[in-house]
Backbone bond lengths (Angstrom), bond angles and torsions (degrees), N, CA, C in turn:
res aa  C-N    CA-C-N  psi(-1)  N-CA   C-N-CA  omega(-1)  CA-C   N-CA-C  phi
1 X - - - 1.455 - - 1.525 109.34 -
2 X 1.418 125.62 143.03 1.520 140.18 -157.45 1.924 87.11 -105.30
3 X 1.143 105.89 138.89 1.806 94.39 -168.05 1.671 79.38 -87.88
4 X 1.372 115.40 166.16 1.538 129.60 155.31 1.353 115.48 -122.08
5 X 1.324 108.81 -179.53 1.649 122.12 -159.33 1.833 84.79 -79.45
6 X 1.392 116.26 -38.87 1.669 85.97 170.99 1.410 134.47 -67.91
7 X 1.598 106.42 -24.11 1.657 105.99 -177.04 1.856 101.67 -67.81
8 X 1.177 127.27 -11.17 1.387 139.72 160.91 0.858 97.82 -39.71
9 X 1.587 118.74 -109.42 1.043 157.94 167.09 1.044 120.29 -14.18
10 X 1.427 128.38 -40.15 1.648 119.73 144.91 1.457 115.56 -52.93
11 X 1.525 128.98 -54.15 1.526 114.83 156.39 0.775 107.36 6.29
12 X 1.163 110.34 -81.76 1.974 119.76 -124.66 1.698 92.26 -101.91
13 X 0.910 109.98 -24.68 1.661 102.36 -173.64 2.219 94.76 -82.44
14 X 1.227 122.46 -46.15 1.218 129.41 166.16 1.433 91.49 -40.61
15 X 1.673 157.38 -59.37 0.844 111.33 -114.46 1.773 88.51 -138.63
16 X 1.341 96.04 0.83 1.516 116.10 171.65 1.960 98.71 -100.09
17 X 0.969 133.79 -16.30 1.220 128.94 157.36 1.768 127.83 -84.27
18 X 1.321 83.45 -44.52 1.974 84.21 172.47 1.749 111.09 111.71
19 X 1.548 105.80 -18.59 1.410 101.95 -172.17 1.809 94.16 -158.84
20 X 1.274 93.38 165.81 1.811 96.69 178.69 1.327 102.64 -79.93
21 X 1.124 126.96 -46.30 1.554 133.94 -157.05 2.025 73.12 -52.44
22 X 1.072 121.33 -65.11 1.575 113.70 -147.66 1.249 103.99 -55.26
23 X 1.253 119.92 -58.24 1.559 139.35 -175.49 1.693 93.58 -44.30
24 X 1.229 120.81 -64.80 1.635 114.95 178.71 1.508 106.98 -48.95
25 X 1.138 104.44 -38.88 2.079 99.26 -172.06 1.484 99.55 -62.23
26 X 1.423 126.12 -22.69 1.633 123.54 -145.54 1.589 97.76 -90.80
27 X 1.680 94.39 -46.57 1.689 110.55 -177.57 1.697 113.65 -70.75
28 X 1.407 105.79 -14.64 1.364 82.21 -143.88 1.994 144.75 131.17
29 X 1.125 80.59 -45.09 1.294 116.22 -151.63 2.010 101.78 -83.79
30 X 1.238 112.63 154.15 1.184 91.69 149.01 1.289 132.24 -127.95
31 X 1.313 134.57 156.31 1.533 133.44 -147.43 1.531 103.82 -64.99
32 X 1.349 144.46 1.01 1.232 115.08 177.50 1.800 91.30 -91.49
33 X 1.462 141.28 -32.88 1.324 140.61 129.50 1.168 113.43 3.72
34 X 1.651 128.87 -92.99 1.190 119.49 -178.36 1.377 111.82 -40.62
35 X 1.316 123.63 -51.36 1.648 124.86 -147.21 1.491 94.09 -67.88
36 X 1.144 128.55 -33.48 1.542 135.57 -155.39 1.867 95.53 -89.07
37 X 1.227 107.84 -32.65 1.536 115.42 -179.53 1.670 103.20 -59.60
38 X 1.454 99.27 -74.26 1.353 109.63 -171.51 1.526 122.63 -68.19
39 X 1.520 119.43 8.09 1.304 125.22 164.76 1.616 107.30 -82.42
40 X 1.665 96.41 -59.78 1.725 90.19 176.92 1.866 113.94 -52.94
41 X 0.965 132.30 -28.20 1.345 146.95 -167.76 1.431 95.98 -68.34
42 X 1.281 111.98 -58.73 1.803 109.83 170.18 1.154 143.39 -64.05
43 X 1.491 95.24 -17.90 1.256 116.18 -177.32 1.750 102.16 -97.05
44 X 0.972 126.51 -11.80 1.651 127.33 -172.70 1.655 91.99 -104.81
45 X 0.995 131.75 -27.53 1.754 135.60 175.36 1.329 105.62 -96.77
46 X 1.119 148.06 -27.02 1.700 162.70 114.88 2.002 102.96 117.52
47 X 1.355 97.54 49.86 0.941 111.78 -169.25 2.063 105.55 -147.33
48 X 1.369 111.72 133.63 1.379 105.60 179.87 1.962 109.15 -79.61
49 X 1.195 103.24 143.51 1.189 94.71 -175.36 1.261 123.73 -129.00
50 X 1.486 115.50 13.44 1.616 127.60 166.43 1.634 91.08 -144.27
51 X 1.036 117.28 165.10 1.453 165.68 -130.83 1.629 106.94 -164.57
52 X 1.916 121.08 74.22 1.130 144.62 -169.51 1.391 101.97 -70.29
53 X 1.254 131.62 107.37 1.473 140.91 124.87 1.582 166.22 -18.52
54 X 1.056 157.34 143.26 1.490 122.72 147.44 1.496 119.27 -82.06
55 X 1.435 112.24 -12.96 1.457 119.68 170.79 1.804 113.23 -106.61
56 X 0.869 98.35 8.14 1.867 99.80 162.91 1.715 90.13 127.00
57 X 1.341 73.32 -153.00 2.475 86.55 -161.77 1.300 105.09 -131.47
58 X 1.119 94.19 132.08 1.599 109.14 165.10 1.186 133.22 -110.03
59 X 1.548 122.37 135.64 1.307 137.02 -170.86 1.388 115.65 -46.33
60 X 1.653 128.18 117.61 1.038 136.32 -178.31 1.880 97.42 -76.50
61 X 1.585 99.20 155.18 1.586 98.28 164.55 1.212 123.26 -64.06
62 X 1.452 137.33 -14.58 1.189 139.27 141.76 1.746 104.48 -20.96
63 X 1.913 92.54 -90.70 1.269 103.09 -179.19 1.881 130.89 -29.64
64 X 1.349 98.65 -39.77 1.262 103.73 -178.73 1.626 117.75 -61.80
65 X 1.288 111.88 -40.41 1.645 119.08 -167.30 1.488 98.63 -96.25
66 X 1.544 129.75 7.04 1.493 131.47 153.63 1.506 122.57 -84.01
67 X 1.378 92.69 -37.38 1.621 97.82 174.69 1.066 134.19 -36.82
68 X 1.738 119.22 -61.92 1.148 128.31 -166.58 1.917 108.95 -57.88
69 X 1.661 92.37 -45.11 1.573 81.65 175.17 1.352 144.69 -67.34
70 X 1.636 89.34 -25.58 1.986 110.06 164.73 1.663 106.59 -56.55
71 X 1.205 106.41 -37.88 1.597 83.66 -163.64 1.442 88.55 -115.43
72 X 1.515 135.27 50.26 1.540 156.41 165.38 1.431 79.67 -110.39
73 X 1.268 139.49 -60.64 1.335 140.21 -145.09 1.824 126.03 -101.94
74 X 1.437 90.58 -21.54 1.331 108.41 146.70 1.678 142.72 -65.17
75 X 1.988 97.19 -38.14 1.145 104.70 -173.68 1.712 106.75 -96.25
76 X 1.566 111.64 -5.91 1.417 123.65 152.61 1.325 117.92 -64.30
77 X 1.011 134.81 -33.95 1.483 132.84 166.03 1.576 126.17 -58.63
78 X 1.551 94.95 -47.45 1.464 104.66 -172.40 1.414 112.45 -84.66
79 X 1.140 110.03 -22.64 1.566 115.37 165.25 1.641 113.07 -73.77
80 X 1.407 117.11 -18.65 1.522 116.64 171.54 1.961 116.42 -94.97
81 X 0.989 106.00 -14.23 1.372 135.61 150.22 1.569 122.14 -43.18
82 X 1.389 104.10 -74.74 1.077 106.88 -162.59 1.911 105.68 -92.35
83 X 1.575 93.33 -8.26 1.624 98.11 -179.40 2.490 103.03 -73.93
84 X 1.140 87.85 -23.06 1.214 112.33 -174.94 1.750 120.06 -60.42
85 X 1.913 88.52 -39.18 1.481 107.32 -177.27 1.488 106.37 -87.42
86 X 1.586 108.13 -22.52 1.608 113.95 -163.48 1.279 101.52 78.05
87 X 1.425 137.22 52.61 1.338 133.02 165.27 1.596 120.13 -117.07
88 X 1.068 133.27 126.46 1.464 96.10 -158.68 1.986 105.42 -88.76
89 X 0.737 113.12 144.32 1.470 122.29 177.59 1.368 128.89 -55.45
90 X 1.623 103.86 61.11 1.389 105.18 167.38 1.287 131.87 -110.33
91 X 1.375 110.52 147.07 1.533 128.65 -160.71 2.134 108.45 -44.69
92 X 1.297 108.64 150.18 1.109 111.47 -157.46 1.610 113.83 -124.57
93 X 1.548 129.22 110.64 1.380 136.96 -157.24 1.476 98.27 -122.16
94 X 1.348 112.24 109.04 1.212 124.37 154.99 1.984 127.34 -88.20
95 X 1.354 96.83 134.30 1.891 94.82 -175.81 1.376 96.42 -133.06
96 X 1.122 91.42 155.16 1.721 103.74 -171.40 1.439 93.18 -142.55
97 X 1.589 111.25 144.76 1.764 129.23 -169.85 1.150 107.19 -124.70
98 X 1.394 128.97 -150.21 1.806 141.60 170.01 1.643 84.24 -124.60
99 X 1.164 122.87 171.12 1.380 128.81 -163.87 1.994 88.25 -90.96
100 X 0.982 112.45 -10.57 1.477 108.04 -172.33 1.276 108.35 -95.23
101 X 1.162 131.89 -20.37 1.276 141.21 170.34 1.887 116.10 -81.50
102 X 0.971 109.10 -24.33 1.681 123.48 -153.26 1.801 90.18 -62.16
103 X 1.638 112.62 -57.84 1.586 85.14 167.80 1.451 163.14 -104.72
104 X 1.666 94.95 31.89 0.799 94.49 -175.70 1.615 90.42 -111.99
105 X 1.326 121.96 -1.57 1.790 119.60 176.33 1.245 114.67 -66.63
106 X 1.925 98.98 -59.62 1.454 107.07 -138.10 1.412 105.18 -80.57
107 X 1.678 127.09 -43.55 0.977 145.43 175.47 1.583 101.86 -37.71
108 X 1.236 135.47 -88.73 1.667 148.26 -144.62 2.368 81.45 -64.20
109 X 1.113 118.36 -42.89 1.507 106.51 -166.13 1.781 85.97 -83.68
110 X 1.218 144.17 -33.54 1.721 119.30 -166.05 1.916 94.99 -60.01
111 X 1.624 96.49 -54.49 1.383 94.73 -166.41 1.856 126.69 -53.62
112 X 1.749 94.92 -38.97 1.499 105.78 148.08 1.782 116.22 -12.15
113 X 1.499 82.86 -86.84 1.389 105.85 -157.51 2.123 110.87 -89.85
114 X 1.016 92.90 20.91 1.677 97.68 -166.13 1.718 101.82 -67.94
115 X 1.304 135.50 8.49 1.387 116.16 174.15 1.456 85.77 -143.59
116 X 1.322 135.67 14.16 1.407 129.67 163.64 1.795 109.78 -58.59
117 X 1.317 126.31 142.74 1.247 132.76 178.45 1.585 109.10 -81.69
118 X 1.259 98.29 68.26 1.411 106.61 -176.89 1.904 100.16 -157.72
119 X 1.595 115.17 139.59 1.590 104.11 -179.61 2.094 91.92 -117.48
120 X 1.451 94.40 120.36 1.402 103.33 168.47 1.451 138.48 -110.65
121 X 1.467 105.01 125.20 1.386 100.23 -161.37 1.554 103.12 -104.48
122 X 1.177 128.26 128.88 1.330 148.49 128.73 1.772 150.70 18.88
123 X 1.063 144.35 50.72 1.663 101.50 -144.05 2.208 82.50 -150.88
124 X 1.178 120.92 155.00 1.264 145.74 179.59 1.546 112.54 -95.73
125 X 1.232 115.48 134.92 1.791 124.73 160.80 1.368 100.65 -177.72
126 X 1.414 117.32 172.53 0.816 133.17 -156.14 1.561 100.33 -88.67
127 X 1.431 128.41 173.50 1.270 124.57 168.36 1.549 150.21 -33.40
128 X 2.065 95.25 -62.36 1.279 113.21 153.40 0.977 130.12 -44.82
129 X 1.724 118.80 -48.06 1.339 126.28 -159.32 1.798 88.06 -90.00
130 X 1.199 137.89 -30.64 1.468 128.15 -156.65 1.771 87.91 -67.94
131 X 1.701 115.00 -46.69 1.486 123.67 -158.57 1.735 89.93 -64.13
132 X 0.847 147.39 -63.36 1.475 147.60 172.19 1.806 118.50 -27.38
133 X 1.131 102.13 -34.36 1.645 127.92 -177.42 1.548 88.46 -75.59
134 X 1.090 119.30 -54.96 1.163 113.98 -175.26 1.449 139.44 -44.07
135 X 1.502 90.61 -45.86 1.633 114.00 -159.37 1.602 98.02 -89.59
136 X 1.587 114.81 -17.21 1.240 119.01 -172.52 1.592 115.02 -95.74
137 X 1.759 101.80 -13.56 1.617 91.04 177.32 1.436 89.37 106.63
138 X 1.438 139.20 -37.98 0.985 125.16 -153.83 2.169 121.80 -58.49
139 X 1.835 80.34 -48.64 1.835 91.33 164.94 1.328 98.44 -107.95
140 X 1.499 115.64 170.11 1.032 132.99 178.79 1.693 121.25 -92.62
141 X 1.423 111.82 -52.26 1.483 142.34 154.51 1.697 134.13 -118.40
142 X 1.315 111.08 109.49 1.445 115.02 166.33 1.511 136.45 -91.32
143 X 1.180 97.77 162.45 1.422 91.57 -171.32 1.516 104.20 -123.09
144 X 1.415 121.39 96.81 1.830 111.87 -170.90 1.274 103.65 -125.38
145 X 1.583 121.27 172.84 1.058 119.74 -148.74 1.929 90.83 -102.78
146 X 1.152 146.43 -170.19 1.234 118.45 -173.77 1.774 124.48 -97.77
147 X 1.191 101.27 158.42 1.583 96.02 -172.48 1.346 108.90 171.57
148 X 1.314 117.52 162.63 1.655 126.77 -141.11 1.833 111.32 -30.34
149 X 1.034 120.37 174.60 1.557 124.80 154.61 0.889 121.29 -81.86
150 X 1.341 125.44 136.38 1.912 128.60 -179.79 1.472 105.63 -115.81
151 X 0.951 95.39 136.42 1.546 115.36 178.26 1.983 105.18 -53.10
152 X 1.029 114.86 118.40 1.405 122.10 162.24 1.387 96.86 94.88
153 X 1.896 130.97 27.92 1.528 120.00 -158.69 1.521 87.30 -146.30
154 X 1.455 116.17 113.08 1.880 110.58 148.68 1.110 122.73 -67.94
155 X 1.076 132.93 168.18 1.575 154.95 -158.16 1.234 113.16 -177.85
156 X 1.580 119.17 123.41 1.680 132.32 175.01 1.420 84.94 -152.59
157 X 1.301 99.01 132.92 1.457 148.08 -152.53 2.110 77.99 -96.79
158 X 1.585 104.10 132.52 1.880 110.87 -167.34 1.836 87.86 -131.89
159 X 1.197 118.68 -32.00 1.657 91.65 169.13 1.655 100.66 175.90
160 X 1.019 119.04 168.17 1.633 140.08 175.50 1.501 104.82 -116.15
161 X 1.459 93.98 127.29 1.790 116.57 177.79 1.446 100.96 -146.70
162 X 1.848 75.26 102.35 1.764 85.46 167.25 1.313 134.46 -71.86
163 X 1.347 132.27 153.62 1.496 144.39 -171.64 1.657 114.57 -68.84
164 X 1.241 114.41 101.42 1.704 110.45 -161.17 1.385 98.54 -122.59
165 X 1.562 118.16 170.32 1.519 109.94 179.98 1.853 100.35 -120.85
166 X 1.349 105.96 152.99 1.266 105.76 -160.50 1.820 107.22 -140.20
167 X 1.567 107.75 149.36 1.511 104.04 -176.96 1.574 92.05 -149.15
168 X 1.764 103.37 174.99 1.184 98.28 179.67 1.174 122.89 -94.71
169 X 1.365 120.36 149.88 1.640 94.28 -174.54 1.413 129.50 -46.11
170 X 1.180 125.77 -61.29 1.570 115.47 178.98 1.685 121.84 -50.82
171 X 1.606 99.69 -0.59 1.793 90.61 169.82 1.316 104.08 -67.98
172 X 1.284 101.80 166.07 2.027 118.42 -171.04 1.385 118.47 -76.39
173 X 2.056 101.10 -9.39 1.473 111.72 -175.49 1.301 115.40 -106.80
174 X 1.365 112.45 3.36 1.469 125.93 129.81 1.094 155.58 -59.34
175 X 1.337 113.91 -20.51 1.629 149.49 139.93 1.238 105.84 -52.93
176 X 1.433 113.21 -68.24 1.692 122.64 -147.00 1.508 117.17 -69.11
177 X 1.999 104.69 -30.05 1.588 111.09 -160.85 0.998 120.45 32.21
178 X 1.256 115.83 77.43 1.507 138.07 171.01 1.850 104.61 -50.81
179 X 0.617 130.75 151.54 1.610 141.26 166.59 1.532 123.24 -109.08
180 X 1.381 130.45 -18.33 1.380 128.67 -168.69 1.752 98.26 -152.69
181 X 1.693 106.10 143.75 1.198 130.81 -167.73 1.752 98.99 -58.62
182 X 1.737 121.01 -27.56 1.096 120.78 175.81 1.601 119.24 -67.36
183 X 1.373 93.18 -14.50 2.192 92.50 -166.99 1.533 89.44 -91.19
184 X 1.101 123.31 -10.26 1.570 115.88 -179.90 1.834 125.16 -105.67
185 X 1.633 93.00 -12.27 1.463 109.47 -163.85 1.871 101.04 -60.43
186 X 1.138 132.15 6.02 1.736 118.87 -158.51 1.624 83.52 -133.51
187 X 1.440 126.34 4.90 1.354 118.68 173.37 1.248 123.88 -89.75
188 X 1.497 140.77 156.69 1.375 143.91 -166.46 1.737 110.08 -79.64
189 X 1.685 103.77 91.82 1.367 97.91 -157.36 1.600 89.60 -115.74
190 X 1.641 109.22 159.86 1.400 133.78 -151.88 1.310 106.54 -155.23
191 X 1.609 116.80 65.75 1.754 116.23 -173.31 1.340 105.53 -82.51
192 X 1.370 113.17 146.12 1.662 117.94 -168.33 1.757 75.78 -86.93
193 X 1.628 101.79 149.28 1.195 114.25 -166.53 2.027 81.91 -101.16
194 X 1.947 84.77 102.73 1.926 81.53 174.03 1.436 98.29 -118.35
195 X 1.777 130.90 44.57 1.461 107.20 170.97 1.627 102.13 151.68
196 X 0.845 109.57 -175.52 1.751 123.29 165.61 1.265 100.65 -53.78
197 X 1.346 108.78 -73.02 1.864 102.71 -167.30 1.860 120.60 -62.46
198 X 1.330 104.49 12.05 1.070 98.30 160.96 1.539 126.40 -68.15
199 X 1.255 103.12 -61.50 1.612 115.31 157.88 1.587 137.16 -44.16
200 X 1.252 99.70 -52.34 1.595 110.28 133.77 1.618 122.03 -23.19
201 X 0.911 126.13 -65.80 1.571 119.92 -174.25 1.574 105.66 -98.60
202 X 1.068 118.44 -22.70 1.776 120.62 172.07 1.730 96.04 -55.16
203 X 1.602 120.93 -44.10 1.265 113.31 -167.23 1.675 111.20 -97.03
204 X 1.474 112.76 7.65 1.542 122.41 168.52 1.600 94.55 -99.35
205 X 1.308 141.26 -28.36 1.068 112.54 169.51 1.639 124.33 -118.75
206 X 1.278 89.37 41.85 1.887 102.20 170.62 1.685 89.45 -93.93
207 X 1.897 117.70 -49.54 0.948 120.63 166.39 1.449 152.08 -23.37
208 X 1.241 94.90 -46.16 1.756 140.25 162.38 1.674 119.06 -68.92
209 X 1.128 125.87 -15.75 1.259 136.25 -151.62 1.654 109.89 -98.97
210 X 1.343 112.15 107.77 1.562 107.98 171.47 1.581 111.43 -92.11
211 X 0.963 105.30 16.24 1.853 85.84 179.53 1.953 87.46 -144.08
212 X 1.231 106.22 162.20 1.768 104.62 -179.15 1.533 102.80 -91.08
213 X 1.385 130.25 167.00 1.800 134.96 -160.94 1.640 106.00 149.20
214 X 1.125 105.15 107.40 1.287 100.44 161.27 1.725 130.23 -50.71
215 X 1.286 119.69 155.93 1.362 123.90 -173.76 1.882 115.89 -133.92
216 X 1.101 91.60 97.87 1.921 106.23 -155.87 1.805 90.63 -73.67
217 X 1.750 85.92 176.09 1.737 94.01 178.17 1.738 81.21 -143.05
218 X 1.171 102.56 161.09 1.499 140.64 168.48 1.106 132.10 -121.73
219 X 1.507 114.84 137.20 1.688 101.48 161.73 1.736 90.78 -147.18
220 X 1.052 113.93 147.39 1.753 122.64 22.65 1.343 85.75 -117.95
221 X 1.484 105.73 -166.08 1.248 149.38 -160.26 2.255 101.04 -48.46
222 X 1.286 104.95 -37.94 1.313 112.06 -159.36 1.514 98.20 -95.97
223 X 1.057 116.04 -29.46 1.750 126.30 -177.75 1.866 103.01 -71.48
224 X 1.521 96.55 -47.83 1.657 103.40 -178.98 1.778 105.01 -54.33
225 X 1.873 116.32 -56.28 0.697 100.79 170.55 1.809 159.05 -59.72
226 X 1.667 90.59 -16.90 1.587 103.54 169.85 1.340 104.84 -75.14
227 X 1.299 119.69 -50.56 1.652 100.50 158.39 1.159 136.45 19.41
228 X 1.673 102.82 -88.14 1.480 125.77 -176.90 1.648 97.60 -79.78
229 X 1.554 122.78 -53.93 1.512 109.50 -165.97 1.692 99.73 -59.47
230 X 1.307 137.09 -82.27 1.089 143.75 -162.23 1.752 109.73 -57.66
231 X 1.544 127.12 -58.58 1.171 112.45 -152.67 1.893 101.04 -118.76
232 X 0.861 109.43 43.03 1.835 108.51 172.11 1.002 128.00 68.67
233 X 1.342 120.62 -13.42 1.458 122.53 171.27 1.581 122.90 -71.98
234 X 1.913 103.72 142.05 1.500 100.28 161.43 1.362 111.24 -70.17
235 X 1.512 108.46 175.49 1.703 103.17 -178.13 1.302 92.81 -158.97
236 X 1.393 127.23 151.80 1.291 139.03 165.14 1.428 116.39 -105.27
237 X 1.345 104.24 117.66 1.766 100.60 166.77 1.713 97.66 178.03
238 X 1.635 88.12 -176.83 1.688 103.98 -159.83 1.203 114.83 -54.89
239 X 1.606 135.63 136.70 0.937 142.59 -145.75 1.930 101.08 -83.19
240 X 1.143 114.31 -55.31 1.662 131.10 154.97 1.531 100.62 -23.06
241 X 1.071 125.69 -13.91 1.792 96.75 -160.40 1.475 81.97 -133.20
242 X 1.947 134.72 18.95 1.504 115.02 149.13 1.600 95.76 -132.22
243 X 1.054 125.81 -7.99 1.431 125.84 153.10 1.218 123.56 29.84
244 X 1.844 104.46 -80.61 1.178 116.97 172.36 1.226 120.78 -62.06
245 X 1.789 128.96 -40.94 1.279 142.57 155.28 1.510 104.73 -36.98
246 X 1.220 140.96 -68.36 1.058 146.25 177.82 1.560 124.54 -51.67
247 X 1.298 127.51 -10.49 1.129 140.49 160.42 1.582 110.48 -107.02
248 X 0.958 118.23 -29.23 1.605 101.55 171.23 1.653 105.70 -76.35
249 X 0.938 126.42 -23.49 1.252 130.11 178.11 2.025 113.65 100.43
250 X 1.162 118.12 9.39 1.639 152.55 145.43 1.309 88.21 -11.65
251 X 1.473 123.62 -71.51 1.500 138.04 -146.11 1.483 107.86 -130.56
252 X 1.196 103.37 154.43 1.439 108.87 157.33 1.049 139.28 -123.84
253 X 1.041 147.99 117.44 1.563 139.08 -174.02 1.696 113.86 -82.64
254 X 1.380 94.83 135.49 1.301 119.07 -163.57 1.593 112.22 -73.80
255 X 0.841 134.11 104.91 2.126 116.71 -175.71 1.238 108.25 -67.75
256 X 1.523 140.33 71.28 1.565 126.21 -175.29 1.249 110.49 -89.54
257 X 1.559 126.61 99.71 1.491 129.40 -168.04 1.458 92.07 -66.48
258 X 1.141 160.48 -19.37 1.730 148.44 178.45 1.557 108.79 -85.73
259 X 1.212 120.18 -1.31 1.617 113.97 -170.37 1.591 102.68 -86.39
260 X 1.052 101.87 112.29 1.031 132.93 168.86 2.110 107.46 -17.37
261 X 1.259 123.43 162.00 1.491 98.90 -174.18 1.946 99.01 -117.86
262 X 1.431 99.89 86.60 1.151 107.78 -169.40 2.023 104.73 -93.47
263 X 1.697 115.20 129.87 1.532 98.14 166.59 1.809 95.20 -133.00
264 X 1.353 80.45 174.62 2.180 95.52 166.48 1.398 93.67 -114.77
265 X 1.219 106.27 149.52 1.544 141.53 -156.45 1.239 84.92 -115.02
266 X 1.260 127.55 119.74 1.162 126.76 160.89 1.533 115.20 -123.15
267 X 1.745 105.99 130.96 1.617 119.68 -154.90 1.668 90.92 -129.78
268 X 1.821 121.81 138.83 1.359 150.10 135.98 1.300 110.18 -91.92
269 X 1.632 89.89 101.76 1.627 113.43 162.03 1.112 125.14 -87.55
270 X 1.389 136.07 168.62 1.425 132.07 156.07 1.763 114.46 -177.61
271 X 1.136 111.16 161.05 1.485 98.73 -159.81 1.273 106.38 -96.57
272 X 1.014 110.49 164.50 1.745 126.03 -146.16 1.291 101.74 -108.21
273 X 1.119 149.66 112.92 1.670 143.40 134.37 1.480 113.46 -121.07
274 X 1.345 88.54 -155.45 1.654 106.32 -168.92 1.438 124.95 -74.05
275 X 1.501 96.62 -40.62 1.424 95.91 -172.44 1.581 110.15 -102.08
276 X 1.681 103.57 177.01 1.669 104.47 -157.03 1.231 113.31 -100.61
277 X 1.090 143.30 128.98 1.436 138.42 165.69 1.367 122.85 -108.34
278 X 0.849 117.18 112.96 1.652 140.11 -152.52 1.874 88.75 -66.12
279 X 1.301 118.73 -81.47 1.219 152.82 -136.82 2.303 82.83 -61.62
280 X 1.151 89.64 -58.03 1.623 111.82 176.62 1.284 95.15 -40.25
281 X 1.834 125.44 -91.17 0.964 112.22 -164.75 1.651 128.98 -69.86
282 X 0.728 108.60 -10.60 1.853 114.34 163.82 1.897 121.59 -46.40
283 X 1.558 82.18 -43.47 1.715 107.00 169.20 1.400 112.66 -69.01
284 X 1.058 134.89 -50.95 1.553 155.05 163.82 1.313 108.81 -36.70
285 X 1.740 113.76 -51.00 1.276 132.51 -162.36 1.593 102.19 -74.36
286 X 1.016 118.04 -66.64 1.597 127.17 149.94 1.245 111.16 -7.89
287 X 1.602 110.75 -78.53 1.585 105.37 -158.80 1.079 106.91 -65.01
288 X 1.812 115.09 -22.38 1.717 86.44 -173.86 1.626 134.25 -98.69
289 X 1.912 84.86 24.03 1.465 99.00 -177.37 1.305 113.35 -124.33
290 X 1.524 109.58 8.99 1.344 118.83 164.85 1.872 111.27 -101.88
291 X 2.135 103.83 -25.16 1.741 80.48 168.75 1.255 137.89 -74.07
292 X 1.212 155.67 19.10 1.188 139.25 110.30 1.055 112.22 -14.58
293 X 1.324 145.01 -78.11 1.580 135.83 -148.96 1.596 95.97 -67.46
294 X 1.162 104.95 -36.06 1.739 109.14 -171.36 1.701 131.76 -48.13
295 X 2.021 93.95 -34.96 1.454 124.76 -169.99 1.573 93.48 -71.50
């Protein structure tokens, strides 16, 4: 067998993941695939080159003193590749958000980083699925709201944005400064659905309610807010994501001394190994000198 740029590339993805099962999740593929790949692969180099597990495989010294040239010979390709397209060959950072986060993240870090030698792409999912992205290579850095530890995943905690209620200015309850969840409970309310305690207070102020009206939820974050800018409704949600509304004076925030002291935790993950990625932590470096403005 003639090796190819994929039996590479499984290498390095095998050995930058830690186990086949991952490397198959990354490609595609499924692991009885890999296993069948990387047998012929050993067998055409005649040397074993992982060290099989119940928690994944590790690089034999074989493997180790092959590496460097696989991905010598890989990054010769892609540099003849992209010399081909006329693009110049710079390193590539993927981030992934919750759709509620996306504008108030991605925007303030492109402009950040907009002449950094690095091209970054973009993309939305939900938490679980972003932490999975992770472990697979797929994103580089996430941004989730907080929740358990995953095996092979860092997490540092980037800021707290508490749960506030909000209208537009020319509503009448902008005038009035209501003080208690009861002076507001009979109004046309639209809480961006950011969590457990959403429901939580949807059912403290069904409680509250002298007249009957349904009480809707939203997501994400930008839908809740047109809400209040465009169609009259109060709305509840993270204070970070009208901010700017809230300083132009767009919105108003409501002072409800009974509201409960609800925030989102907002966490940049990314998976942890050995080796360094320049382009990665530069991005990292950023966010954590832009959250301040974020809080």
């Amino acid at each position: 067998m003639s090796i190819s740029v994929d039996d590479l590339q499984l290498l390095v993805d095998i050995v930058d993941c830690g186990s086949f099962s991952q490397a198959a999740a990354r490609r595609g593929w499924s692991q009885p695939q890999v296993s069948h790949r990387v047998g012929l692969l050993e067998a055409d180099i005649g040397t074993p080159l992982f060290q099989r597990h119940r928690r994944g495989a590790l690089p034999t010294a074989a493997c180790d003193a092959f590496l460097p040239a696989a991905k010598e010979a890989l990054a010769a390709l892609d540099q003849g590749r992209k010399a081909i397209q006329h693009t110049p060959p710079l390193p590539l950072v993927t981030l992934a958000c919750l759709p509620s986060l996306a504008s108030v993240v991605f925007g303030p870090i492109l402009v950040a980083l907009a002449q950094a030698p690095m091209e970054i792409r973009c993309r939305t999912d939900h938490s679980p699925a972003i932490m999975e992205e992770l472990l697979t290579g797929k994103s580089h850095l996430g941004f989730v709201l907080k929740c358990p530890p995953m095996a092979g995943i860092q997490m540092e905690r980037i800021w707290r944005s508490r749960i506030v209620a909000v209208v537009h200015r020319s509503h009448r309850l902008a005038r009035s400064k209501p003080k208690t969840l009861a002076a507001i409970a009979n109004e046309q309310l639209a809480p961006q659905s950011w969590g457990d305690g959403c429901y939580q207070l949807i059912d403290q102020l069904r409680g509250l309610r002298t007249v009957p009206g349904p009480i809707h939820t939203i997501q994400p974050a930008s839908a809740a807010r047109e809400m209040a800018l465009e169609h009259g409704f109060l709305t509840f949600m993270p204070e970070v994501a009208v901010k700017r509304e809230l300083r132009e004076g767009k919105l108003v925030k409501l002072d409800l001394q009974d509201l409960p002291l609800w925030e989102w935790e907002v966490m940049v993950a990314w998976r942890s190994g050995k080796r360094a990625d320049a382009s990665k932590q530069r991005v990292l470096d950023t966010v954590r000198a832009m959250a301040a403005d974020w809080a």
